[in-house]
Steps between C-alpha positions, in 0.01 A plus 500: 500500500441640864758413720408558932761489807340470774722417843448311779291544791726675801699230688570435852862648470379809303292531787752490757707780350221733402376445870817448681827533362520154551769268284550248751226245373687491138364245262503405144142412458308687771065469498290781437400652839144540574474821316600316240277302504268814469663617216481206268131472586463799422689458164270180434187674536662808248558210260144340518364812437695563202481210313397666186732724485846211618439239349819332558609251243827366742623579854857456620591539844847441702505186703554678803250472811351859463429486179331165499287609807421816327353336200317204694265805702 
């Protein structure tokens, strides 16, 4: 048995610190910012081309925003 972590896309507040510094806009369940967005396509498109080689029997995510948005690219 293979077993893959994979994370989520980067979110709007990981953003905002990596950028910024910026705490303020603190939440929970933040969205993945539009490089995010870039970054789970680009993890789709890894995927499709690998099929062969993943061939994933189950997939368990987090119920958190970012993560759902990361696998729905």
């Amino acid at each position: 048995m293979q077993i893959i972590f994979i994370r989520h896309a980067e979110s709007v507040k990981g953003e905002q610190l990596f950028l910024h510094g910026d705490n303020r806009k603190y939440t929970l369940d933040p969205s993945i910012s539009e490089f995010g967005k870039k970054q789970a396509g680009a993890l789709a498109d890894f995927l499709a081309g690998h099929r062969k080689e993943y061939n994933f029997e189950r997939i368990l995510i987090s119920p958190t925003m970012r993560t759902l948005q990361t696998v729905q690219a």
